[in-house]
C-alpha positions in Angstrom: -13.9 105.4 -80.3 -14.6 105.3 -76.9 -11.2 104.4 -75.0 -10.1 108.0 -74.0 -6.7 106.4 -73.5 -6.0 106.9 -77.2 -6.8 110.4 -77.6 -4.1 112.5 -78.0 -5.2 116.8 -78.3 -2.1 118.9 -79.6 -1.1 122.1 -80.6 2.0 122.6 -83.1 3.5 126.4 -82.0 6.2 127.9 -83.3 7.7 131.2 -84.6 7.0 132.5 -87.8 8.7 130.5 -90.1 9.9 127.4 -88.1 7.8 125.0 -90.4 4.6 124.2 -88.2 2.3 124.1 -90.8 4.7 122.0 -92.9 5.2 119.7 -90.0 1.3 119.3 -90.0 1.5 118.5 -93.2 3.7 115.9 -93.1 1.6 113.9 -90.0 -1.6 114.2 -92.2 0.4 112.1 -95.1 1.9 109.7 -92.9 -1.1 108.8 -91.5 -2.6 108.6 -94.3 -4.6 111.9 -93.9 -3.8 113.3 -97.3 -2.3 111.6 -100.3 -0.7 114.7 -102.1 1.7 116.8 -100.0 0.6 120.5 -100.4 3.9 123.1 -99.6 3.6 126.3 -97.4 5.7 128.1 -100.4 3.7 127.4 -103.2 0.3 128.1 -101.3 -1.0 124.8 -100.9 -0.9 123.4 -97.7 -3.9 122.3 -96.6 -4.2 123.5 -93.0 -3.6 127.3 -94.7 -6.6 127.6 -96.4 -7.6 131.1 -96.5 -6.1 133.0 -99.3 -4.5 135.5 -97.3 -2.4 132.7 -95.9 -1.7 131.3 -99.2 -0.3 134.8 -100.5 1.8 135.2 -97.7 3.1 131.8 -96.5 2.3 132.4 -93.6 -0.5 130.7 -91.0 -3.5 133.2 -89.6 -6.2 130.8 -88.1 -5.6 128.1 -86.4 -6.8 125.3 -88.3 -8.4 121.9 -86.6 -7.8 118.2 -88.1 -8.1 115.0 -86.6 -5.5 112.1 -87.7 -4.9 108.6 -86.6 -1.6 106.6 -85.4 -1.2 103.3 -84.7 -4.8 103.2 -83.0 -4.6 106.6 -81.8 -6.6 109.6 -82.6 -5.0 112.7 -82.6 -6.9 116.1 -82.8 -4.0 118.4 -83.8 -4.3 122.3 -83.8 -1.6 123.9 -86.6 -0.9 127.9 -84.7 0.0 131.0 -86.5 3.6 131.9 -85.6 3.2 135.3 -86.5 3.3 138.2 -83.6 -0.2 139.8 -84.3 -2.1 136.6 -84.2 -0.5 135.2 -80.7 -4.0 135.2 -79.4 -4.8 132.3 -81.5 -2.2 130.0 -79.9 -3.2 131.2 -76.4 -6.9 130.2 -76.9 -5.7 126.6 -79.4 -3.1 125.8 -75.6 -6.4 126.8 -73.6 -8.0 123.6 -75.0 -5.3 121.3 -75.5 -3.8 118.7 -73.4 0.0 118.3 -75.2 1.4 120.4 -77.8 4.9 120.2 -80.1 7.0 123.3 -80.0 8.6 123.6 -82.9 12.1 125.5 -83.2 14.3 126.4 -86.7 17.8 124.4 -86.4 19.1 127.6 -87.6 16.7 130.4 -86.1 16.8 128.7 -83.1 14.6 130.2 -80.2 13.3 133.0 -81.7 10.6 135.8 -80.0 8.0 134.7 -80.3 8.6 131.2 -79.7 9.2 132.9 -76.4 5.9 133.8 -76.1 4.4 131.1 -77.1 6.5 129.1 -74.5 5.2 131.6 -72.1 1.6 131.1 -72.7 2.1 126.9 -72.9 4.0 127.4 -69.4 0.8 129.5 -68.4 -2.0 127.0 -69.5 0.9 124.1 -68.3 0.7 122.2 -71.4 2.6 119.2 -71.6 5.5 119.3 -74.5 8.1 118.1 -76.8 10.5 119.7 -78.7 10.9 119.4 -82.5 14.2 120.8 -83.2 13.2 121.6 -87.3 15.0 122.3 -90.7 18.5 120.7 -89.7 18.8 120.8 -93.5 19.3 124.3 -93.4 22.8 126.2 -93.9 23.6 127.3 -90.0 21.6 124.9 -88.2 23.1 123.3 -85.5 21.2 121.1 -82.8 23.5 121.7 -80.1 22.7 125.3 -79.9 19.0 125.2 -80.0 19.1 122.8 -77.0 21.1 125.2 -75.3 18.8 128.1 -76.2 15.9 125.9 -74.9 17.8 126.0 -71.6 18.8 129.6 -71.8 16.5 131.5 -73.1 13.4 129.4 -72.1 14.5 128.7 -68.9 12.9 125.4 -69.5 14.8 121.5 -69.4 14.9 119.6 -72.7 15.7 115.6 -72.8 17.4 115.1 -75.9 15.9 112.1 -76.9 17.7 112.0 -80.7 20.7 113.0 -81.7 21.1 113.9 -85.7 23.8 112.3 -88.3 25.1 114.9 -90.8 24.8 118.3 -90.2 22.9 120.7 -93.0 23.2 119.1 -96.4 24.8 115.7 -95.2 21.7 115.6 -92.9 21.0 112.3 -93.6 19.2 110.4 -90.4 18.6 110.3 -86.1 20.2 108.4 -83.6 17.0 107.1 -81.1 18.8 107.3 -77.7 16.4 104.9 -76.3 16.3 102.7 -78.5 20.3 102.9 -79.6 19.2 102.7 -83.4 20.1 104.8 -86.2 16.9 105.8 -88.8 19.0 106.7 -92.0 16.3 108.0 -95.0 17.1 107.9 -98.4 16.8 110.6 -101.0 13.4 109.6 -102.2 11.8 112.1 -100.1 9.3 109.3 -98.8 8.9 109.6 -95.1 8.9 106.0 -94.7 11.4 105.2 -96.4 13.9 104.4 -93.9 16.5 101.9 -92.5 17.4 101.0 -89.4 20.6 100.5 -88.4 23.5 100.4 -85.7 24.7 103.9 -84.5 27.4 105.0 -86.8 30.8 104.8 -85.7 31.8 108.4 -84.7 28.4 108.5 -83.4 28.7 106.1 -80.4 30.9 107.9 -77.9 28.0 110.8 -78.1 25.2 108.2 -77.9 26.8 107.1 -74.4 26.7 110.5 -73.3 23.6 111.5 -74.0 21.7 108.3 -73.3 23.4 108.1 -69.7 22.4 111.9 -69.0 18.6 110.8 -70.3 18.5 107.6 -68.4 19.5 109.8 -65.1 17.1 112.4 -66.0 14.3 110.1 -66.4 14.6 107.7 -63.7 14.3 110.0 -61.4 10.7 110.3 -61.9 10.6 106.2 -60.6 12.5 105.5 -56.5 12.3 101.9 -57.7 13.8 102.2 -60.9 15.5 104.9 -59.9 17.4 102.6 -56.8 18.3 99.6 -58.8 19.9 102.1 -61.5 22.1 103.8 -58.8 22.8 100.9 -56.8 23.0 98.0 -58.9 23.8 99.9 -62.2 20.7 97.9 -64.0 19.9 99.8 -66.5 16.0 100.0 -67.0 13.9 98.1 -69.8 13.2 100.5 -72.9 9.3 100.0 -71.4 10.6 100.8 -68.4 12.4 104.6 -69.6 9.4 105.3 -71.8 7.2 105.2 -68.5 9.4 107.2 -66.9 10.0 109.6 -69.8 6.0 110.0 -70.0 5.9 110.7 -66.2 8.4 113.8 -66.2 6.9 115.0 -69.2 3.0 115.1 -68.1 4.1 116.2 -64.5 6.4 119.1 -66.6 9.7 118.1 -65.6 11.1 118.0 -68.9 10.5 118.0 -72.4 11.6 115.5 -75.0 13.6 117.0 -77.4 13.6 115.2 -81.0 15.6 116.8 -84.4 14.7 116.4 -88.0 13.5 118.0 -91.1 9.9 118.4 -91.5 10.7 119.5 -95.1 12.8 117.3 -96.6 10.3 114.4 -94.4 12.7 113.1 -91.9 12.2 112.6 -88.2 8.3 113.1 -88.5 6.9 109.9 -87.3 9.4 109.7 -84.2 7.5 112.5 -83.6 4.3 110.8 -83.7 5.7 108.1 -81.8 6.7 110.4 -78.9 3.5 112.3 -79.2 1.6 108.5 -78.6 4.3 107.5 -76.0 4.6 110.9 -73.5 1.7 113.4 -74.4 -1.1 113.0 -71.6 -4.2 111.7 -72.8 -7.4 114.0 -71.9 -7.6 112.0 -68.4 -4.1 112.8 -67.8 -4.3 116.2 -67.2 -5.7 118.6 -64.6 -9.1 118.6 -65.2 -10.7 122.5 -66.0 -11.7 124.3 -62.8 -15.7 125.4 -62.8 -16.4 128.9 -62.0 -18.9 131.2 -60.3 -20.6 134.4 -61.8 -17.2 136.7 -60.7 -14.9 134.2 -62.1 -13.5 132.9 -58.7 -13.2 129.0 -58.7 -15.8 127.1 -57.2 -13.2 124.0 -56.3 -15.8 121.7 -58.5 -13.8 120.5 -61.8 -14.8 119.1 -65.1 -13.8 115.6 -65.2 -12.6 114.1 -68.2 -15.6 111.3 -68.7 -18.4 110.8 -70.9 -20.4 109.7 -68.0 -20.8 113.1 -66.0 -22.7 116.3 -66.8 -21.8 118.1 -70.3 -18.9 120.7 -69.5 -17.7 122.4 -73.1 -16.1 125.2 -74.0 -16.4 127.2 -77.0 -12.4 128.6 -78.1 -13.0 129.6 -81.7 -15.5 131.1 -83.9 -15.3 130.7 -88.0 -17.6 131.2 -90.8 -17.2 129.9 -93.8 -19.6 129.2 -96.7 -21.8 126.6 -94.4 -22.4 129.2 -91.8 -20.6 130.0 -88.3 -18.6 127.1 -87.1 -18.3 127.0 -83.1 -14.9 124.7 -82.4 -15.9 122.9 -79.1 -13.5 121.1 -76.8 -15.7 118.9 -74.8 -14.7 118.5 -71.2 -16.9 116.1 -70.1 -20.0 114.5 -71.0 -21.8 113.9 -74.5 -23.7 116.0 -77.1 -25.8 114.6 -80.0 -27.3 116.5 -82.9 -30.5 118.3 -82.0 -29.6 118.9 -78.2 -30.1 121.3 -76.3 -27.3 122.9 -74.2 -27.1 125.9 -71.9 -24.6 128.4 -72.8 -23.7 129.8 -69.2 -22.3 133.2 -70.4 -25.7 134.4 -71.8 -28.1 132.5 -70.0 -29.4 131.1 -73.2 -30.3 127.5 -74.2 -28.9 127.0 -77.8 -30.0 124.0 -79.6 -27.0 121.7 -81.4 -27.8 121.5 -85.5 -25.3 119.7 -86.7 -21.8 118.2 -85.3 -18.4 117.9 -87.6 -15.0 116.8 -87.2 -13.0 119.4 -88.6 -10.1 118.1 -91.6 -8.7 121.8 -92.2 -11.6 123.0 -94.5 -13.3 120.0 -94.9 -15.4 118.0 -92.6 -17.5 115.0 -91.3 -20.6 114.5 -90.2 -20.9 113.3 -86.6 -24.0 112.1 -84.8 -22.7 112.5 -81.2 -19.1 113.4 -79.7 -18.0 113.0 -76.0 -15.8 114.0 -73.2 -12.1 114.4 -74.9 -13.3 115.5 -78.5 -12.6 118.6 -80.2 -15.5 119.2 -82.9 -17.0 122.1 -84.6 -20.8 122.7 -84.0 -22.8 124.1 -86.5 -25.9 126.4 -85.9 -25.0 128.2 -82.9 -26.5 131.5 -82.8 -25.0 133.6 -79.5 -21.8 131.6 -78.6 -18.6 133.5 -78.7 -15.1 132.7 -77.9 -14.6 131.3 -73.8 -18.4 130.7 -73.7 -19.3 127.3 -71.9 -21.9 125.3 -73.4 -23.1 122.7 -70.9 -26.3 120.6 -69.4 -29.6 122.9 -68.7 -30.0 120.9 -66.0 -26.6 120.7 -64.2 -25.0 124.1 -65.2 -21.7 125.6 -64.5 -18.6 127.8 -65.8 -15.7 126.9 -66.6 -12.9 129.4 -66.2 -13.3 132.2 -69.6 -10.2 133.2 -71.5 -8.8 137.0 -71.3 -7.9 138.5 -74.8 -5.3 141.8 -74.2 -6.4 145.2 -75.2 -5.5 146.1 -78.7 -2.6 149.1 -78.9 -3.3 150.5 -82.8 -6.5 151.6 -84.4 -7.5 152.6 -88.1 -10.5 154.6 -89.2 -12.3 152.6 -92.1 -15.2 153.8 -94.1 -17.4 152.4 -96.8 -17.1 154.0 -100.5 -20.7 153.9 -100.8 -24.2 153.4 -99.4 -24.7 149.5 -100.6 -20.4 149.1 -98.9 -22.5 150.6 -95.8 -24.8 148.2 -95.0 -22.5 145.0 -96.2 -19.6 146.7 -93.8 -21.9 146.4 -91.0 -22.1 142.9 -91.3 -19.2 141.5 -92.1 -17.2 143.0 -89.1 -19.5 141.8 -87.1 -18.6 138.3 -88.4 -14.8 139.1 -87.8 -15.5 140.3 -84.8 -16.9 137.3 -83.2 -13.9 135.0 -85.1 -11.4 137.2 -83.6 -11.6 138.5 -79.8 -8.3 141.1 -80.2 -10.2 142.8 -83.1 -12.7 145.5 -82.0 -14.6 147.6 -83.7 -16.2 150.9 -82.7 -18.6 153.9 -84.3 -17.2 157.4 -84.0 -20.7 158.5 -82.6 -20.0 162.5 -84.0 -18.0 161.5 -87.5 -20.3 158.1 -88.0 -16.9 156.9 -88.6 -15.7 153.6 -87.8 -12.8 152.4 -85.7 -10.8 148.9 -85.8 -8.6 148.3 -83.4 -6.2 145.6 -83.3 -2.9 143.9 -82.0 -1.1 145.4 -84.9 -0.2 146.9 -88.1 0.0 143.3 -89.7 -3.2 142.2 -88.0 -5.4 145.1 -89.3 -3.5 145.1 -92.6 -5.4 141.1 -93.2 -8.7 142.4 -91.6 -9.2 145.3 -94.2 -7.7 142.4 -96.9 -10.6 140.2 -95.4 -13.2 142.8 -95.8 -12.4 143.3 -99.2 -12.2 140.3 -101.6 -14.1 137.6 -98.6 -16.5 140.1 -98.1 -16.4 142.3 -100.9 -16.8 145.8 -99.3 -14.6 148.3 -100.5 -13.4 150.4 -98.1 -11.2 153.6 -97.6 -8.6 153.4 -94.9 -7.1 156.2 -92.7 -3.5 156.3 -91.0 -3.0 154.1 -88.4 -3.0 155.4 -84.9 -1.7 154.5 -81.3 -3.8 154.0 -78.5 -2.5 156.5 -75.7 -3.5 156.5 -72.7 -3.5 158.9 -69.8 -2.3 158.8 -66.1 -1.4 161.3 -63.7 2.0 162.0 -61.4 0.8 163.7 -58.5 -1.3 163.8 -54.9 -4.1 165.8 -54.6 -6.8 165.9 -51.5 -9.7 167.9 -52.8 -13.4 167.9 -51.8 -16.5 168.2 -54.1 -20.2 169.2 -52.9 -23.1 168.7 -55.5 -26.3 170.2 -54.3 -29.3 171.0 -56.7 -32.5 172.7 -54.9 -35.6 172.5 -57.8 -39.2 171.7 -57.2 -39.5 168.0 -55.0 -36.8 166.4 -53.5 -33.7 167.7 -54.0 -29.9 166.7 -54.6 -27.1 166.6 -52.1 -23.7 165.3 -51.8 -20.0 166.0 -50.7 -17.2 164.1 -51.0 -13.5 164.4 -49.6 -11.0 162.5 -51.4 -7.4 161.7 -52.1 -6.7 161.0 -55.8 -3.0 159.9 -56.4 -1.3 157.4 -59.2 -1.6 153.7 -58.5 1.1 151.4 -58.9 1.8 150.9 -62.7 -0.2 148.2 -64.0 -2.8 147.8 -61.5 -5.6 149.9 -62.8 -8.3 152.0 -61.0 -8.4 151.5 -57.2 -11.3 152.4 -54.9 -10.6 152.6 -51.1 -13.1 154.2 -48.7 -11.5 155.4 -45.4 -15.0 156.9 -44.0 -15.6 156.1 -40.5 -18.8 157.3 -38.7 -21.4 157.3 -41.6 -20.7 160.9 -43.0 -21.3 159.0 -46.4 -23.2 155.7 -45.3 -21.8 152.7 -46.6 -24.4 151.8 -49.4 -23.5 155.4 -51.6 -20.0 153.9 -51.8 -20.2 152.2 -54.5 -21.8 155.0 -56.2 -18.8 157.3 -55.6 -16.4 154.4 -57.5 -19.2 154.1 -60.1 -19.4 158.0 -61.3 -15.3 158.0 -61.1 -14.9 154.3 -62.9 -17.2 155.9 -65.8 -15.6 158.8 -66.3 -11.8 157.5 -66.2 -12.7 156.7 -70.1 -11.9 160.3 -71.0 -8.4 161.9 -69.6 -8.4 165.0 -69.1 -5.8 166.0 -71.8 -7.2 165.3 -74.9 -10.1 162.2 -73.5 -7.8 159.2 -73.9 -8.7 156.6 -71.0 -6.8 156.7 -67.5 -4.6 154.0 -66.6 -3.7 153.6 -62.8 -5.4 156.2 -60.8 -6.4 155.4 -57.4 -9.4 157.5 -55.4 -9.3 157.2 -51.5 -12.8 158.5 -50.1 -11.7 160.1 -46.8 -14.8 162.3 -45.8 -17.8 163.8 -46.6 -21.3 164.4 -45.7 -25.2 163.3 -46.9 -28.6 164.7 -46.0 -31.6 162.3 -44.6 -33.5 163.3 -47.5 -31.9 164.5 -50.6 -28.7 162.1 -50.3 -29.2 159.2 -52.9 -27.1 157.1 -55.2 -27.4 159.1 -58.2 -26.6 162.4 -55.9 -23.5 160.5 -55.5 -22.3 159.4 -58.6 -22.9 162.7 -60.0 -20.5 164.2 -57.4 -17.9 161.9 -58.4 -17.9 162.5 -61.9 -17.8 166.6 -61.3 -14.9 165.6 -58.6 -13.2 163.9 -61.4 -13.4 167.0 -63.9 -12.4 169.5 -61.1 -9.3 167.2 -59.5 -7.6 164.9 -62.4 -6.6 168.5 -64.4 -4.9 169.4 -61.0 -3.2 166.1 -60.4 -0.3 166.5 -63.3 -1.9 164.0 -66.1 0.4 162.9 -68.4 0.5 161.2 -71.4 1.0 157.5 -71.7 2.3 155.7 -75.1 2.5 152.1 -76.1 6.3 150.8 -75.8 6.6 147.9 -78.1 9.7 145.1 -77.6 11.3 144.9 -80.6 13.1 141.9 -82.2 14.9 142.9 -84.9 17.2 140.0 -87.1 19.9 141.9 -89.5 22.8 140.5 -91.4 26.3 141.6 -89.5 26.9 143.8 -92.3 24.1 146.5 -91.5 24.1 146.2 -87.2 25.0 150.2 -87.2 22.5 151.2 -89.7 19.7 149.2 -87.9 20.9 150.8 -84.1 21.1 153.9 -85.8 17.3 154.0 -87.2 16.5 152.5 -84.5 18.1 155.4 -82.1 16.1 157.7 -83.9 12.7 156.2 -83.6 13.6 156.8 -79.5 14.2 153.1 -79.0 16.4 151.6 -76.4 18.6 148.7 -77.6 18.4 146.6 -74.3 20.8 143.9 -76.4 22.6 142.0 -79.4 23.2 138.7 -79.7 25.5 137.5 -82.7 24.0 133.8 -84.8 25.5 132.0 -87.2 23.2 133.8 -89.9 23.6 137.4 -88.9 22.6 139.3 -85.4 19.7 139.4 -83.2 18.5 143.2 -81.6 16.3 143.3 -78.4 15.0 147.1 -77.9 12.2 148.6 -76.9 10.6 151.0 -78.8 7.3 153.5 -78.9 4.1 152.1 -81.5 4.1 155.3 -82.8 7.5 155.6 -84.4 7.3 152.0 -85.6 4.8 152.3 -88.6 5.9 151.5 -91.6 9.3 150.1 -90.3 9.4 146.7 -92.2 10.0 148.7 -95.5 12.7 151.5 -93.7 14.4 147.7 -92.4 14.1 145.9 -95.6 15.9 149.1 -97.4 18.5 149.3 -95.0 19.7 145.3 -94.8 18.7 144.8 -98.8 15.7 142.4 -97.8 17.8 140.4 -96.0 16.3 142.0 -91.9 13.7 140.8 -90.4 11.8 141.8 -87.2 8.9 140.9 -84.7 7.3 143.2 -81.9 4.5 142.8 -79.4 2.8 145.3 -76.7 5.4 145.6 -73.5 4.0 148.5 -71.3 2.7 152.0 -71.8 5.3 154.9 -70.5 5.3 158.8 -70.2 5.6 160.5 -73.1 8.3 163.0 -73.6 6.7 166.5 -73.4 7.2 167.2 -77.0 5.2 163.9 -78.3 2.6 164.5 -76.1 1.9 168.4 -77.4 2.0 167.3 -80.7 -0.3 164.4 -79.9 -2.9 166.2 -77.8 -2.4 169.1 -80.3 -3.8 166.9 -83.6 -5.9 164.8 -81.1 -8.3 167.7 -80.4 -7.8 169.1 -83.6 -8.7 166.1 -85.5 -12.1 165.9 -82.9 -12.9 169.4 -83.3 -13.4 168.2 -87.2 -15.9 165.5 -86.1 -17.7 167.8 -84.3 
């Protein structure tokens, strides 16, 4: 297939739980994909395919397949919903050009759909709204759409309206075609009829096809004037072109109900996928890069015809070897190529090309501009690398993974663990950018730090029965950090007299706190070469290095800014080094003076608890110093917004499944990093240096 017209690349995202993977499930049998329908529940779907998923219903990687539509090819992308693995969907949105947010009937807009939303909005992915498991006891349409306005911010067209609420759920009124698709109790997908819109049904249907057919004409002044002035309403052609205008430019987002489940409402969804998602030449094509990341105003266009532009968004190994899942920008690959991957400076040559179905795949002899494949024999591509012609290079903009907040000390039981350890984090390393991994130089420990408790909880499961190491695990601990409160204008002279040249260099600085957020800052305020212009640098190299260890108990700095005000150099013993080594013996004599502080991870907390137990869960939640910033009361129970430290937060999912009888559930994700009170940060600092005294 050439005709890029008839490529569709989505994304389904979701919240834990809203039924994306089922959803998935249910395009790959209707279009024919798979023949047997495998459930989330029981472990079989096919898109969860690692047995981690299986056990615990819930999605970890996201998982490529490519389907067909009525003549179109859709490469769909199934997300994990699940807080600690958010940085899968931000790199799937990265590469795709439409995706299909998925919302619980009941649930409703949940947190993390929020962030999901958040990260769609940043990449501006085009979308529609699958309003899901209207099944369910408590869902209600109405109020999801409403949450889509309010809490998203964001403006759905409701483009179906449901008949029968929860167990009567029975059908969909299409507004634009005024039909009713009623599905019978055969739990066959397309098995329905087609029929006028039930009686109590049609004053509704008015309404919400006139607010639609306002909405969308909007996007047309011809259509647009012969609807206001002569009250003709447009062609169903006519709306569709409309409908796909608003929803590619953003405007809106179609906004369809159903139950992925119990297979209702699933190919409306593959209709409106065909009819409004933008096809790869739709959207804006990728900006190119220079070396520093600043945009070069080239772009990648979308055509088979132009230079190979690709970018590398996800690493997987599996029994064949590492898997490298490409989206193609523009240009052509064909087994046996060679391409340049722009990030190492390397040419890598192309072994073998698949087309990814879940764990199962295709051969391919070529693939083009619009394709998402996996390549097979890459050796020293990672996640964000671009892979593109030796002869024509450029970057396309990289992806930036957040820093992880919790770290656990892992070692191997014995020797033969050692050396198996070694390589198989290095594996899950290069599959998953918010996993890091460090070596304790002193203990020959080693650290793995990740997004959270969940998230290193599945990597110590991985390394254990896909990689057979056995290892022992330590308690997990935070990642503080370290700032300081204060001004201070100090001065530093480093002079060192031995045989040859010698050593000289003095600074005068101010080192105060930078706004919150913004990192390190270097400013030089010297005027009339008392430190000539090219030692600068130096200076914010020797205080950049040593910002890794605080001066309380050597976590890293956050938010310090060094203004170089004065100072002085000698004709001969001044050089680079001379001042770099100034700066780091500046650092050691002023950061102990400028009131450092200690800095803890704040987490925002989502907590969902059965009206029953809302005191208990405020009260716990009081005591582990969180701040309840709000409640908000469903139809199932109530929803608690706080904001809470990491530190008091291990181990909470068992304290909250106690205290709401396994009925509460809860979600959090990295906010900020804030001053500790002064008793946490004794006792931290306290076992900190205690626990590195050990080592050494």
């Amino acid at each position: 297939m050439t005709d890029l017209s008839r490529y569709r690349n989505i994304g389904i995202f979701a919240h834990v739980d809203a039924g994306k993977t089922t959803t998935t499930e249910r395009i790959l049998n209707i279009t024919g994909k798979i023949h047997k329908i495998g459930e989330v529940h029981d472990g079989a779907a096919t898109t969860d395919f690692m047995e981690q998923e299986q056990e615990r219903g819930i999605t970890i990687q996201s998982a490529a397949t490519t389907a067909f539509w009525k003549d179109y090819r859709m490469n769909i992308i199934d997300t994990p919903g699940h807080v600690d693995f958010t940085i899968e969907v931000y790199r799937s949105l990265k590469v795709l050009d439409g995706g299909v947010g998925v919302f619980c009937g009941s649930g409703g807009v949940e947190p993390q759909s929020e962030t999901n939303w958040r990260y769609a909005n940043d990449s501006a992915v085009a979308r529609i709204i699958f309003i899901n498991k209207l099944d369910r006891l408590g869902a209600d349409f109405y109020r999801v759409v409403a949450q889509v306005e309010d809490v998203l911010g964001a403006h759905p067209l409701v483009m179906t309206l449901p008949i029968g609420t929860e167990d009567d759920f029975v059908g969909l009124v299409d507004l634009v075609t005024e039909k009713a698709y009623i599905w019978d109790d055969t739990n066959d997908p397309l098995n329905f009829e087609i029929t006028d819109i039930p009686a109590n049904l049609i004053d509704k249907t008015a309404e919400y096809r006139e607010s639609l057919i306002e909405t969308a004409v909007e996007q047309d002044e011809d259509i647009m004037m012969k609807y206001l002035e002569d009250g003709e309403e447009p062609s169903i052609e006519d709306l569709k072109k409309c409908i796909r205008k608003g929803t590619i430019a953003l405007d809106f987002f179609p906004t369809f109900g159903g139950s992925a489940f119990k297979n209702k409402g699933v190919q409306l969804i593959l209709d409106a996928v065909v009819d409004y998602l933008p096809s790869p030449t739709e959207v804006n094509p990728q900006p190119e890069v220079d070396i520093e990341g600043n945009e070069t105003g080239k772009y990648a266009i979308v055509d088979p015809d132009k230079p190979l532009r690709a970018l590398a968004f996800k690493i997987m190994d599996d029994r064949f070897g590492a898997l490298t899942f490409t989206r193609i920008y523009s240009g052509r690959i064909k087994k046996g190529d060679t391409v340049l991957n722009t990030f190492t400076g390397k040419n890598e040559r192309i072994g073998r090309i698949v087309e990814m179905h879940a764990d199962e795949r295709i051969e391919l002899d070529s693939a083009q501009a619009g394709d998402i494949v996996a390549l097979i024999g890459m050796k020293n591509t990672r996640t964000g690398h671009t892979l593109c012609d030796p002869k024509q290079p450029a970057t396309l903009e990289p992806m930036v993974f957040p820093d992880p907040v919790i770290y656990i000390a892992i070692s191997p039981k014995d020797k033969s663990a050692a050396e198996k350890m070694g390589l198989a984090i290095s594996k899950m390393v290069q599959e998953d950018p918010s996993f890091r991994v460090e070596t304790d130089e002193e203990s020959g420990e080693t650290i793995i730090m990740g997004m959270g408790e969940l998230h290193l909880d599945i990597k110590v499961d991985i390394l254990r029965r896909t990689h057979n190491v056995d290892v022992e695990v330590g308690k997990p601990l935070v990642a503080y950090r370290e700032s300081i409160t204060k001004r201070i204008e100090d001065s530093y002279t480093h002079k060192k007299q031995t045989g040859g040249s010698g050593q000289f260099a003095k600074i005068d600085y101010i080192l105060e706190p930078s706004e919150v957020g913004v990192g390190f800052e270097f400013v030089s305020k010297v005027t009339g070469g008392n430190v000539p212009r090219e030692f600068w640098p130096a200076v914010e190299k020797g205080f950049k290095k040593s910002l890794d260890e605080g001066p309380m108990a050597g976590f890293p700095c956050l938010d310090v800014k060094l203004t170089l005000t004065d100072g002085g150099f000698h004709a001969v013993d001044s050089s680079a080094i001379a001042y770099e080594i100034a700066a780091k013996a500046a650092y050691r004599q002023s950061m102990p003076k400028a009131g450092p502080q200690l800095m803890e991870p704040i987490m925002k907390v989502d907590v969902f608890t059965p009206d029953s137990h809302v005191g208990d869960v405020i009260g716990d939640l009081n005591r582990r110093r969180g701040m309840i910033l709000g409640q908000e009361a469903g139809p199932t129970g109530v929803r608690i917004k706080a904001e809470a430290p990491l530190s008091e937060m291990f181990g909470y999912i068992g304290d909250l499944r106690t205290m709401t009888s396994g009925r509460g559930q809860f979600s959090m994700e990295f906010s900020h990093y804030k001053a500790a009170p002064k008793n946490v940060a004794e006792e931290v600092i306290k076992e900190t240096l205690e626990r590195n005294a050990k080592k050494k």
